[in-house]
C-alpha positions as CSV (number, residue, x, y, z in Angstrom):
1,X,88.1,101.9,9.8
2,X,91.5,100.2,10.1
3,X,93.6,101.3,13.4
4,X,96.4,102.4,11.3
5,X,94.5,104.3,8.5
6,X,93.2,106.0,11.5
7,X,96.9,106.8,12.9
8,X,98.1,107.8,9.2
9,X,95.0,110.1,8.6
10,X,95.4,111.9,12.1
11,X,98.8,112.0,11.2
12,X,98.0,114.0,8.0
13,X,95.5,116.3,9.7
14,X,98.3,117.4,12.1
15,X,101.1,117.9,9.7
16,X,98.1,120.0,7.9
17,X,97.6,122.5,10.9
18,X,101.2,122.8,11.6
19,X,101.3,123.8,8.0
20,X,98.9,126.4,8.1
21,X,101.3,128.3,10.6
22,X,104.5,127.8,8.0
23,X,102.9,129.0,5.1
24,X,101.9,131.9,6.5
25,X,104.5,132.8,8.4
26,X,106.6,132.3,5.5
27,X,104.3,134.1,3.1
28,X,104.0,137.2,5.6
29,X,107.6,137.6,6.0
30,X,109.4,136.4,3.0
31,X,106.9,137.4,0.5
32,X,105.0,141.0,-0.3
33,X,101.8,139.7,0.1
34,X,99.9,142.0,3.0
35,X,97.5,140.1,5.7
36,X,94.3,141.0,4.6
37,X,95.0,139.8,0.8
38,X,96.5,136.6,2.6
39,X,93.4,135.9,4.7
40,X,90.5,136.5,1.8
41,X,92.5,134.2,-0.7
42,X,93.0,131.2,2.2
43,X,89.5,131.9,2.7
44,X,88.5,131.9,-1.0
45,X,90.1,128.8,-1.8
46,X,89.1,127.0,0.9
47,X,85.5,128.1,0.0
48,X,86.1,127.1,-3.7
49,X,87.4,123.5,-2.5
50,X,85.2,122.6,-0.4
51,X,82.0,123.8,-1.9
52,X,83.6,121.5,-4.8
53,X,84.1,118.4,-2.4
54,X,80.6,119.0,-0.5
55,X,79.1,119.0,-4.2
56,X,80.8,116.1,-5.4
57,X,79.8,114.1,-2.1
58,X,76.1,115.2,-2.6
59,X,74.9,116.5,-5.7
60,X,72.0,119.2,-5.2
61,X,72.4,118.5,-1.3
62,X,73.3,122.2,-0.9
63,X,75.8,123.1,2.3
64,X,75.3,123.9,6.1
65,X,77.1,125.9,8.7
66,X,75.9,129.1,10.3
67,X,76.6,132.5,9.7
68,X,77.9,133.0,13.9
69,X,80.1,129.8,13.3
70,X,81.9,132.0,9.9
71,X,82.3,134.7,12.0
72,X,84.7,133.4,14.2
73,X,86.4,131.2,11.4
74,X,86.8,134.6,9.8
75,X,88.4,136.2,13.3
76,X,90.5,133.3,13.6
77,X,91.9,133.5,10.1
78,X,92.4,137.5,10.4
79,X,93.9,137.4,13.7
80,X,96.1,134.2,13.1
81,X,97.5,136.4,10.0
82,X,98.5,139.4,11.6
83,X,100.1,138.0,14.2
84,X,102.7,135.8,12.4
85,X,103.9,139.4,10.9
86,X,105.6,139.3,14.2
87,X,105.8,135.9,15.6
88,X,107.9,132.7,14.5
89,X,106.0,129.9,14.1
90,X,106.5,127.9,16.9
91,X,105.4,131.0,19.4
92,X,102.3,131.3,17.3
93,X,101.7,127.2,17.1
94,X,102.4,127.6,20.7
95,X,99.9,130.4,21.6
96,X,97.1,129.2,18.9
97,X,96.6,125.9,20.5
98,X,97.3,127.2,24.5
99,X,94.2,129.4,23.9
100,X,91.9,126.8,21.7
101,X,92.4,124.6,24.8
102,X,91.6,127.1,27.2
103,X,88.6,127.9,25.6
104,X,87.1,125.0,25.7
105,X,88.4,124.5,28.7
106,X,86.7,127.6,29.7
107,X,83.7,126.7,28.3
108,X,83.5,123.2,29.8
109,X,83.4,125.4,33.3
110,X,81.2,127.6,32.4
111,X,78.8,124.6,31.8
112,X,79.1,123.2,35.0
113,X,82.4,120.8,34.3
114,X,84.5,121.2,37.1
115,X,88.6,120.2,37.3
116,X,89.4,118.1,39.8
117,X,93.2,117.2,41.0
118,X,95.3,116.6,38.6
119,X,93.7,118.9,36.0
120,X,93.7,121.9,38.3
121,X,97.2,121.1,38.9
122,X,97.9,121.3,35.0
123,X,95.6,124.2,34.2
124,X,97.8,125.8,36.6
125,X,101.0,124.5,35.4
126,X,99.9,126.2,32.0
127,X,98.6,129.6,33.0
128,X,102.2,129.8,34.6
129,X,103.9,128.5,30.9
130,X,101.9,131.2,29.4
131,X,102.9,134.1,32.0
132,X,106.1,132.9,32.1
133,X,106.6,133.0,27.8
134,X,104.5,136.6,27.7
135,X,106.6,138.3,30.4
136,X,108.7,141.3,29.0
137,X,112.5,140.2,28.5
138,X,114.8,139.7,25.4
139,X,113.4,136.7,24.1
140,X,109.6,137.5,25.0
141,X,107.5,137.3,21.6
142,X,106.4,141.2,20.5
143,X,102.6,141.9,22.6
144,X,100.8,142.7,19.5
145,X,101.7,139.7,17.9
146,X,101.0,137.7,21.0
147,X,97.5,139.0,21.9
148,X,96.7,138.7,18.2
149,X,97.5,134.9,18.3
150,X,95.7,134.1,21.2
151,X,92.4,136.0,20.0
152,X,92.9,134.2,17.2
153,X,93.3,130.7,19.2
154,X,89.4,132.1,21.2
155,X,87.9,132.4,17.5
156,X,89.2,129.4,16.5
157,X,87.7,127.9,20.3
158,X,84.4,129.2,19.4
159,X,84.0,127.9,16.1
160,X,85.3,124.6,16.9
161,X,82.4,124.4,20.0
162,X,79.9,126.1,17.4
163,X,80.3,122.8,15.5
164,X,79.6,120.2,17.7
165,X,76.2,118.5,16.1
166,X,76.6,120.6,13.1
167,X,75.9,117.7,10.8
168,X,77.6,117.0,8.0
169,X,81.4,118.5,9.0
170,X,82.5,118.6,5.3
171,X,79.0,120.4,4.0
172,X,78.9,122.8,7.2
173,X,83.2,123.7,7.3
174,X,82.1,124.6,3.4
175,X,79.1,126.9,4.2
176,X,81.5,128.7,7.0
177,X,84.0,129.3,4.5
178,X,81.5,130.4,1.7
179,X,79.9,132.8,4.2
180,X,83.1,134.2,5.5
181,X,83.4,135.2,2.2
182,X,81.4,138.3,2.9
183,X,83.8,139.5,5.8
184,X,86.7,138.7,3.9
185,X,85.3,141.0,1.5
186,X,84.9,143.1,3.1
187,X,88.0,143.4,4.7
188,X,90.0,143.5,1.5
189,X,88.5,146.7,0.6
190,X,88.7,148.3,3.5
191,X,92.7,147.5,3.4
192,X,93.0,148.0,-0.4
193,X,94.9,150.7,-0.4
194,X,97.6,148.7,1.5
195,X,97.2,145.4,-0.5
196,X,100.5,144.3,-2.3
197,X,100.4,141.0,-4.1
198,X,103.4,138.5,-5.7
199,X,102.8,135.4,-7.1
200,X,105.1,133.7,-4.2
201,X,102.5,135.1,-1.6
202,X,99.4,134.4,-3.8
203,X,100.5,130.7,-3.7
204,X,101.1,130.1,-0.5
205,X,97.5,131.7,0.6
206,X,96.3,129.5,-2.3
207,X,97.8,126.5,-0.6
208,X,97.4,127.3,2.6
209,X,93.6,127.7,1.8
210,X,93.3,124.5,-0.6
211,X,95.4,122.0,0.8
212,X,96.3,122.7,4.5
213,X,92.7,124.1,5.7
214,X,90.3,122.9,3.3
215,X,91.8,119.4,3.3
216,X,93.4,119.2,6.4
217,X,89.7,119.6,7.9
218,X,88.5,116.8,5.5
219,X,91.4,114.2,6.7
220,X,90.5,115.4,10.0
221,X,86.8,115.0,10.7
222,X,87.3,111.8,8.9
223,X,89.6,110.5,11.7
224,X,87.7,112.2,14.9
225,X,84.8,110.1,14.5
226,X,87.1,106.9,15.1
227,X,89.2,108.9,18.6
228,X,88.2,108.9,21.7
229,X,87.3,112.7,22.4
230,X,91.0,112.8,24.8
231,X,93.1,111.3,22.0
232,X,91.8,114.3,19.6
233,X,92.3,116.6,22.3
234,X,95.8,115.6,23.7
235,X,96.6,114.9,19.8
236,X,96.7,118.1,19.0
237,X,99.2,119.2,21.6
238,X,101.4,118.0,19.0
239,X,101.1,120.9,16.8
240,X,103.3,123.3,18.5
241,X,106.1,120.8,18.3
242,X,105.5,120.1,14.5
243,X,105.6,123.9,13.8
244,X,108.5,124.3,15.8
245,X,110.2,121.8,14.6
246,X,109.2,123.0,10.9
247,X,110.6,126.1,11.4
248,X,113.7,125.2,12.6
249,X,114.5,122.8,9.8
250,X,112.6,124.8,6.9
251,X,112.7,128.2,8.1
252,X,116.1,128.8,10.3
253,X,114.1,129.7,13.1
254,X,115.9,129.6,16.9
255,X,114.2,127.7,19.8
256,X,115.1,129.6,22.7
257,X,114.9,128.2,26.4
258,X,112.3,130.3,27.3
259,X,110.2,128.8,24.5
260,X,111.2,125.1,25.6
261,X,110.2,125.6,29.2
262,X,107.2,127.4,28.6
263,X,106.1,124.5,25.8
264,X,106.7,121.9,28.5
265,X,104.6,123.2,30.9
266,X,101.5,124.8,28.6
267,X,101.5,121.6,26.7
268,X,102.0,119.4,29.9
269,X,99.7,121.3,32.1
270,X,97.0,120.9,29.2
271,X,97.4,117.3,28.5
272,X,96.9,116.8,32.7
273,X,93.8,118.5,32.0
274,X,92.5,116.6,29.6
275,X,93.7,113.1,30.5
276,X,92.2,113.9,34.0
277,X,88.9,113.5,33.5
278,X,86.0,115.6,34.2
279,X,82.8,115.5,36.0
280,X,79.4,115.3,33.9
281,X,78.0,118.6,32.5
282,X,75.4,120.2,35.0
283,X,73.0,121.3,33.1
């Protein structure tokens, strides 16, 4: 694939995922639609689009994914919608991707990967961002909200380590989202009588299903083949900054200092991380 088709596509894919957090935050707070009715129509749509997609790719070839791997695509879109009730989107861009990283970060430990140097300097560079944006003061983003987003940013961890060597990525994203279909369910009737709808809110979930998931994963696992494992990685740092800048321009939003110096060093102290190499897993 050419080099810049490759830059325009990741491009795409990262304009996607910011996105995600502007639709919703704009659909939670500027429209009546209630979380749970938000999560099971993204979740719906994406299922309908992608099942469509994997279909058209494949006729008859059926889809794959696992039913542990919807679970946590279902946390992650539960918890990612309850807590931009409360948070801008740059704070939840922030805390989504801080936890993702540490996750796998986590994980990579747990497995024997050990950080050497540089990347223990920046994994402690970003504990301290993180501390340092959570502790109480007047521009601290509300605790619910925050421990919501970073559950949310652990689901979305797990799922994204539950699909390494899942085969086909279009075919198994489709089977998560058809099988978190069942939780999302679920969930809508347990919260029915809170659901409150408006054709605003119903659209944005719609898109933010259709277009900013179900094809921003597409456009994405097209260009992760053709990156080296710490472009994807430090590529994504970019998110946060997209969203922030997003709502800023499209949302009035206010970028406080705290926010800024905490970014810096989270982002930073991950990117040290992952540009610093790592010793082979010990298995």
């Amino acid at each position: 694939m050419p080099p810049l088709r490759v830059f325009l596509l990741t491009v795409i894919a990262l304009l996607a995922f910011a996105g995600n957090s502007l639709l919703c935050r704009v659909a939670l707070r500027q429209t009546a639609v209630d979380p749970a009715s938000f999560t099971s129509i993204r979740i719906a749509s994406a299922a309908v689009v992608l099942w469509l997609i994997a279909l058209g790719r494949r006729p008859g070839g059926g889809v794959q994914g696992s039913w542990a791997a919807a679970l946590a695509l279902f946390a992650y879109a539960a918890t990612f919608s309850w807590a931009y009730v409360s948070l801008t989107a740059a704070t939840g861009a922030l805390l989504l991707f801080g936890a993702v990283q540490a996750t796998m970060i986590g994980y990579g430990w747990w497995r024997g990967e050990r950080l050497r140097g540089l990347q223990l300097l920046g994994f402690l560079i970003a504990v301290g961002g993180l501390v340092g944006l959570l502790l109480p003061g007047l521009s601290a983003p509300p605790v619910q909200g925050a421990l919501l987003m970073l559950a949310a940013g652990v689901a979305w961890g797990v799922y994204t380590l539950r699909g390494r060597g899942s085969g086909d990525p279009v075919r198994a994203t489709a089977g998560n989202f058809i099988r978190a279909l069942v939780p999302a369910g679920m969930l809508t009737v347990a919260a029915l009588s809170r659901a409150s709808l408006d054709a605003p809110g119903v659209a944005l979930a719609v898109a933010s299903g259709a277009l900013t998931s179900a094809l921003g994963y597409i456009v994405w696992y097209t260009a992760l083949p053709q990156l080296k494992v710490s472009t994807a990685a430090t590529s994504q740092l970019s998110v946060p900054v997209l969203a922030a800048i997003g709502g800023i321009v499209f949302l009035g939003e206010a970028m406080t200092l705290r926010l800024v110096v905490a970014s810096t060093a989270i982002l930073g102290g991950i990117a040290c991380v992952v540009l610093g190499g790592s010793e082979p897993v010990k298995d």
